[in-house]
Structure formats: structure tokens, C-alpha cells
C-alpha positions as CSV (number, residue, x, y, z in Angstrom):
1,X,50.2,158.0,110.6
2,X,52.0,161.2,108.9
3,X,55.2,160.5,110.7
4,X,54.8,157.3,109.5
5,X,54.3,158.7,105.8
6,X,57.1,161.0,106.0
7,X,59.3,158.9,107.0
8,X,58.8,156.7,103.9
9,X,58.9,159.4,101.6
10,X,62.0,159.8,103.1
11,X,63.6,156.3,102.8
12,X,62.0,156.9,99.0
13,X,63.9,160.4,98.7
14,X,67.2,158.9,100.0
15,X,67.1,155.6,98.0
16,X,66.1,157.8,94.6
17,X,68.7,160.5,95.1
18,X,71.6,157.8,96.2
19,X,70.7,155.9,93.0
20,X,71.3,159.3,91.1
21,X,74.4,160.5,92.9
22,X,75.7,156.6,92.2
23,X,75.0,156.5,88.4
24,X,76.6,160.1,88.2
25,X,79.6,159.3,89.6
26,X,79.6,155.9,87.0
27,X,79.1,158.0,84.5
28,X,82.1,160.8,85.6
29,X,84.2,157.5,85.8
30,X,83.5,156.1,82.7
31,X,84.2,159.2,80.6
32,X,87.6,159.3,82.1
33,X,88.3,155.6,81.5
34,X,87.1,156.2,78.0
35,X,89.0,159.4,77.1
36,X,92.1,157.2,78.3
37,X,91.2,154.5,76.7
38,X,89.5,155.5,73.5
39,X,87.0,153.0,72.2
40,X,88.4,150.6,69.3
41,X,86.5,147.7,68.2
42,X,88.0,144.6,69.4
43,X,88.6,142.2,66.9
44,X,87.2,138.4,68.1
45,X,89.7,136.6,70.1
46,X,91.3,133.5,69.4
47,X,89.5,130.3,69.3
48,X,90.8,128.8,72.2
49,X,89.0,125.1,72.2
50,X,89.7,124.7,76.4
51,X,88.1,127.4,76.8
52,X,84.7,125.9,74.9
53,X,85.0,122.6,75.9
54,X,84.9,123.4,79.9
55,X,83.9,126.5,80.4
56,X,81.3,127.7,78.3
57,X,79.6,123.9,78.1
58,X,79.8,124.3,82.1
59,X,77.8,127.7,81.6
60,X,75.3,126.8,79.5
61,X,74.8,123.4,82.2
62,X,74.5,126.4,85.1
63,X,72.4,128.9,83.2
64,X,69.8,126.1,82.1
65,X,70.2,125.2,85.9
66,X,69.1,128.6,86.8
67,X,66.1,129.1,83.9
68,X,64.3,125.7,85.4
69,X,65.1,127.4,89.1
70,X,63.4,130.6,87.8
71,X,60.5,128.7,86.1
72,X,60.1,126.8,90.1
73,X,60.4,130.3,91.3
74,X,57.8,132.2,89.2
75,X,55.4,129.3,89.4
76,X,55.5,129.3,93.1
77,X,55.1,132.9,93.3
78,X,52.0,133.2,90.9
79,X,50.4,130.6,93.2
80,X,51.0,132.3,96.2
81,X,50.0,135.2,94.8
82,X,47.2,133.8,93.5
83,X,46.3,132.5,97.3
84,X,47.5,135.8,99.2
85,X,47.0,138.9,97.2
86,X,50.2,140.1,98.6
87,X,52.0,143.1,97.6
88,X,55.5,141.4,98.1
89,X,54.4,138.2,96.2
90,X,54.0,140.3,93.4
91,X,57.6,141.9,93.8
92,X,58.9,138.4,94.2
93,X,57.2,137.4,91.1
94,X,58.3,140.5,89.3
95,X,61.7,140.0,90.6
96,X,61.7,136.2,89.2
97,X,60.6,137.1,86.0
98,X,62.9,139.6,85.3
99,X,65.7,137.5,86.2
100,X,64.7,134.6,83.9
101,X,64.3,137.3,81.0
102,X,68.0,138.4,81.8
103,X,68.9,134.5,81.9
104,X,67.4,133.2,78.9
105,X,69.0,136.3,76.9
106,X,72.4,135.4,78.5
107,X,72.1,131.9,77.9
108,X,75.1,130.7,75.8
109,X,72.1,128.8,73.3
110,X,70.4,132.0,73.1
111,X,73.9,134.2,72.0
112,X,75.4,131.6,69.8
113,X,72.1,131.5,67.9
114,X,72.5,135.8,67.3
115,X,76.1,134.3,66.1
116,X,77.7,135.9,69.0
117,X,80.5,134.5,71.0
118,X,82.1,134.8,74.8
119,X,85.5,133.8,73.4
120,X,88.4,134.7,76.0
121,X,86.6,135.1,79.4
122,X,88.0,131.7,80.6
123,X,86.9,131.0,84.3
124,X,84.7,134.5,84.8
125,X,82.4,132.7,82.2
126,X,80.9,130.7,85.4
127,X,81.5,132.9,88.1
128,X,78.3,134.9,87.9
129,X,76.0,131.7,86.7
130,X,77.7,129.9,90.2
131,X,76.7,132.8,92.5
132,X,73.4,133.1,90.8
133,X,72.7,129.4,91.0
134,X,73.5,129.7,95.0
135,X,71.1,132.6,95.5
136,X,68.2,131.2,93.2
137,X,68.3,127.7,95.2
138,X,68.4,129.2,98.4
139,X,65.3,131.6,97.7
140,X,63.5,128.7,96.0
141,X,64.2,126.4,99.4
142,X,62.5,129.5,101.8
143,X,60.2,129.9,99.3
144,X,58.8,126.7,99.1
145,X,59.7,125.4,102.6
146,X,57.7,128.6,103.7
């Protein structure tokens, strides 16, 4: 039972001081990026109307897409929660939640309300809404066919 235990505080240790070493050496990298490129605001790009009509209308479709997945997700989880008690329900419902915080604040209605814009990103607008989408309706297919 101690072996057991140390070897967790282990994994614990490892995980916590790779996490550490990881965000130093971000840090290290980003001041050297910065004192090369010193920070200037960036004035708002062009309107470019392609780039509205496809790509930020096809992210807004795939981050509503992704909300209702999360809202599937999170009720699933509390149920099974609800039913098991389970330690990893709860990080699977923690997990879901936080996710549909970070999509609803990165939702395209939610930044052009705050009079923000994601002029000029073209195409990498829907990469990560794409990916995400794939990962949230796989999870939601285990976690509902299980």
C-alpha cells in the first residue's frame, strides 16, 4: 500500500515539475521572441468580406455545434454522476464544463457582441472548432454508448 502511495506521489511530482520546467522554458522563449519583436499594437486588418462570409459564418455553425455537444456532454455526465458517485465522472463533468465556458466565450456571437473581431485569420478560423467538433462527438458517442 505505501509503494503504492509513493509511486503516485511520484507520477504527481513528475507531472507538477514537467508542467513547471515546460511553462519556464515558454516563458524563456517568449521574452526572446518579444525583445526581437517588440510589442506594437496592431492596427485592425482589412475588412476582407470572403473572409466573413465563409469562414467566420462556418465558425460560428461549428462552435454552436460544439456548445449543444458540451450541453449533451455535461448532462450525461451529471447523470451518471448522479447514478455512480464516481471520482472520474466528476473530472469528466469538470472537464465538460470548462470546455463549454471556453466555447461560449470564443463563440464568434459572443466576441462580436464585446465589438471584437477575428479579421485576417482566414482558414485557421475553423481549424481548431473542426478538431474540437471531432474529439467532442467522439467522447459524446463512448459516453453515451457506454
Amino acid at each position: 500500500m505505501e509503494n503504492k502511495m509513493n509511486r503516485k506521489v511520484n507520477i504527481w511530482l513528475f507531472i507538477i515539475v514537467g508542467l513547471i520546467v515546460i511553462a519556464i522554458l515558454a516563458a524563456v522563449w517568449a521574452a526572446f521572441t518579444f525583445v526581437q519583436f517588440p510589442f506594437r499594437p496592431v492596427p485592425a486588418p482589412e475588412f476582407n468580406p470572403a473572409d466573413l462570409e465563409f469562414y467566420y459564418i462556418a465558425r460560428t455553425v461549428f462552435s454552436t455545434i460544439n456548445i449543444a455537444l458540451l450541453v449533451f456532454l455535461i448532462a450525461t455526465y451529471a447523470t451518471l454522476f448522479s447514478k455512480t458517485r464516481s471520482e472520474f465522472t466528476i473530472g469528466l463533468l469538470i472537464f465538460a464544463v470548462v470546455f463549454f465556458i471556453k466555447d461560449v466565450l470564443s463563440s464568434p456571437f459572443v466576441i462580436g457582441a464585446f465589438r471584437f473581431h477575428l479579421a485576417g485569420l482566414g482558414p485557421f478560423a475553423l481549424i481548431e472548432p473542426m478538431f474540437e467538433l471531432v474529439a467532442l462527438s467522439i467522447l459524446l458517442y463512448l459516453s453515451v454508448k457506454y
